[in-house]
KEKE-3310 file (N, C-alpha, C; in steps of 0.2 Angstrom, whole numbers, plus 5000, padded with zeros to 4 digits):
npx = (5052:5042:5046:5046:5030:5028:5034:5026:5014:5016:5018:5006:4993:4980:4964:4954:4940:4927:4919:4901:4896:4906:4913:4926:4942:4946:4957:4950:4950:4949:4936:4916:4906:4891:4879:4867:4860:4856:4841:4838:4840:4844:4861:4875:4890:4901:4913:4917:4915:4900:4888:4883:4876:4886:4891:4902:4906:4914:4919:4914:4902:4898:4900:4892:4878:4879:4876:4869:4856:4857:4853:4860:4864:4854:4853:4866:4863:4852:4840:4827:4826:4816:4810:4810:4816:4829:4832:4834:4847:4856:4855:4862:4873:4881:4884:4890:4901:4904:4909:4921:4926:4919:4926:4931)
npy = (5290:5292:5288:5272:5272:5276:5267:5256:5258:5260:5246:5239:5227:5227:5227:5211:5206:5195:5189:5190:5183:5174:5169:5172:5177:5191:5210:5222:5235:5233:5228:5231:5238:5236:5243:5241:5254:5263:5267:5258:5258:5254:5256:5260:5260:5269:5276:5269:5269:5273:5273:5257:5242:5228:5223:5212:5214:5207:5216:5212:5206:5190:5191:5199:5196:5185:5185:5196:5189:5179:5180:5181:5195:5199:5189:5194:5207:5205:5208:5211:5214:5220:5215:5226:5236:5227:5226:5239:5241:5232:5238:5249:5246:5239:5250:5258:5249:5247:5235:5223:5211:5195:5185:5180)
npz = (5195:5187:5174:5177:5177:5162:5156:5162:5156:5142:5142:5143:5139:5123:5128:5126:5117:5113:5100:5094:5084:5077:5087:5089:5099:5098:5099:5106:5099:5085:5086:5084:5093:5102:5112:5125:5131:5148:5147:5139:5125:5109:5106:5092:5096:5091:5102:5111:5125:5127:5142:5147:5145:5133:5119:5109:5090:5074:5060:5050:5038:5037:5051:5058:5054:5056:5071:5074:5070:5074:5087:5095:5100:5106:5117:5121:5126:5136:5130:5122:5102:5091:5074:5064:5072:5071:5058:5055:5061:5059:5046:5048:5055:5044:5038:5047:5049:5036:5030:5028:5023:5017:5029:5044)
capx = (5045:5038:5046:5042:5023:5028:5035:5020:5010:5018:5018:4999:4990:4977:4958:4953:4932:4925:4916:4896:4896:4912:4916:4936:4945:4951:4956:4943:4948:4948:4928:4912:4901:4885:4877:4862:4859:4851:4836:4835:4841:4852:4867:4880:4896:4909:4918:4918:4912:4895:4890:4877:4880:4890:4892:4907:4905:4918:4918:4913:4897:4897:4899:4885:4872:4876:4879:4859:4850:4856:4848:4867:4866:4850:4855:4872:4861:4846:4836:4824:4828:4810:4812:4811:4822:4835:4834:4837:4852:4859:4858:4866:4880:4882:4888:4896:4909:4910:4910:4929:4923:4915:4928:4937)
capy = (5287:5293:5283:5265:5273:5277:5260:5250:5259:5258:5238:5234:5223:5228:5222:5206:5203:5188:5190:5185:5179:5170:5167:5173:5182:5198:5215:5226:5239:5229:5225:5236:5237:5236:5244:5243:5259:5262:5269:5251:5260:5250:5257:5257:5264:5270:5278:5261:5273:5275:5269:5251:5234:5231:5216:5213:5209:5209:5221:5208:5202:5185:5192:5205:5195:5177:5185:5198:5184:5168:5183:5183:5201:5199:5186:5197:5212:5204:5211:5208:5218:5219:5213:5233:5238:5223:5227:5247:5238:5227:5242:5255:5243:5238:5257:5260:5243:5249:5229:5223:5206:5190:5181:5184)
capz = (5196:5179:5168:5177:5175:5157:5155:5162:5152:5137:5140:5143:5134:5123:5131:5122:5117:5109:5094:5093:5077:5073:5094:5089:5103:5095:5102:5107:5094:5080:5086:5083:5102:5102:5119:5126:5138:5152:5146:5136:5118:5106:5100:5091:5099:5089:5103:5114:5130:5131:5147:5147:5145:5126:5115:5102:5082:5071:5057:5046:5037:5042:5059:5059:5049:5062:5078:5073:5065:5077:5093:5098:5105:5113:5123:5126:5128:5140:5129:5115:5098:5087:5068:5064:5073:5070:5051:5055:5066:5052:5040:5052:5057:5038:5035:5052:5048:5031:5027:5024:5021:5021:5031:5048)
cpx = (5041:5040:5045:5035:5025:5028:5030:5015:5007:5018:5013:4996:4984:4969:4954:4944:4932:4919:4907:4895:4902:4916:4923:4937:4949:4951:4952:4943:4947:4938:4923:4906:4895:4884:4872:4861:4856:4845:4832:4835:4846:4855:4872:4885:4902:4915:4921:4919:4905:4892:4882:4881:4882:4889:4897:4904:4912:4915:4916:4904:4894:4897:4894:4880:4871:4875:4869:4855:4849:4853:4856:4867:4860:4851:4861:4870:4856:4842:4833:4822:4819:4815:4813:4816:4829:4836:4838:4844:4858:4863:4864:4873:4885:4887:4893:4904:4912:4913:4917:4926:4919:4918:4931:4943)
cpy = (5287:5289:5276:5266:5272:5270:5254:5251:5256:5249:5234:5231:5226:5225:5216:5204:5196:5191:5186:5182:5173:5165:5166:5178:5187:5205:5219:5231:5238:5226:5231:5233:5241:5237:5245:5249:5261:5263:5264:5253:5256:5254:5255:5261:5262:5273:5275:5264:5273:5270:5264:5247:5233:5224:5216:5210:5213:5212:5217:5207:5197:5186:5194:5202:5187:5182:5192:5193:5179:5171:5182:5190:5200:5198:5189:5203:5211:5210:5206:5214:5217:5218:5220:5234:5235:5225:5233:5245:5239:5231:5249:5251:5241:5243:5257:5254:5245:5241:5227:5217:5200:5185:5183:5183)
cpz = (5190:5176:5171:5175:5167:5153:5155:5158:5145:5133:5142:5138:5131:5127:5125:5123:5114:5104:5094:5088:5076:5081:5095:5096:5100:5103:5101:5100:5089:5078:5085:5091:5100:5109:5121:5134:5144:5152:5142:5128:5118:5102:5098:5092:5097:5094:5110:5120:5133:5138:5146:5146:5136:5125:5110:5097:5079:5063:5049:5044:5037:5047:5060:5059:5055:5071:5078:5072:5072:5083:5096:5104:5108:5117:5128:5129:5133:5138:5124:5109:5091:5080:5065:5065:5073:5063:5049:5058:5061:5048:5042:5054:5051:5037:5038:5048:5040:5027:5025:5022:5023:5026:5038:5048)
residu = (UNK:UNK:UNK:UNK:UNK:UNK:UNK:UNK:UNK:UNK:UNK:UNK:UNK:UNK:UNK:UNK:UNK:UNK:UNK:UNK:UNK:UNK:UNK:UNK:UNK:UNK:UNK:UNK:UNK:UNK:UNK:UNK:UNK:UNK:UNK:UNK:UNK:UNK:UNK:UNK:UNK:UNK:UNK:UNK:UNK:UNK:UNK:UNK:UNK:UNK:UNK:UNK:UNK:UNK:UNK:UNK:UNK:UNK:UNK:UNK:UNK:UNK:UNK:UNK:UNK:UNK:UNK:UNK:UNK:UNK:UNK:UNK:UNK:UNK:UNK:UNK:UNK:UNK:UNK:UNK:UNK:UNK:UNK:UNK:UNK:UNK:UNK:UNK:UNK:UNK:UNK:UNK:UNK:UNK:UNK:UNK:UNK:UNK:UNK:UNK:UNK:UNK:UNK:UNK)
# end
């Protein structure tokens, strides 16, 4: 009985997001989740847990910079991100992604 479990495990699929920026289907881990919390904070969750409602971006600059700007995560967040605190966002997502490029 262990090894069928083992098996099926073993032969799940990654979970597949969509991207706000670029609107590609990639796998979740490949993505950077944006969460808004219950208490109505925005973060950014690197350990793709904390519990609220999430958004994906890819680890990209084009991603980050269309998917903040065009209100992308707002809308995914049913929030509204003030110009401050989207800049603080922008530059904290910047670091976190570590920027691979400008393409996906």
């Amino acid at each position: 009985m262990n090894d069928e479990r083992r098996k099926k495990h073993k032969t799940e699929k990654e979970p597949i997001r969509t991207c706000l920026g670029c609107r590609k289907a990639k796998q979740k881990k490949e993505m950077l989740r944006v969460v808004k919390t219950i208490d109505d904070r925005i973060l950014i969750d690197k350990t793709r847990r904390i519990n609220g409602r999430g958004a994906y971006i890819c680890l990209t600059k084009m991603c980050i910079d269309k998917g903040l700007q065009k209100k992308s995560i707002d809308k995914a967040l049913r929030t509204d991100i003030s110009p401050g605190n989207l800049k603080e966002l922008i530059k904290i997502t910047y670091n976190i992604a570590g920027i691979i490029d400008d393409k996906c």
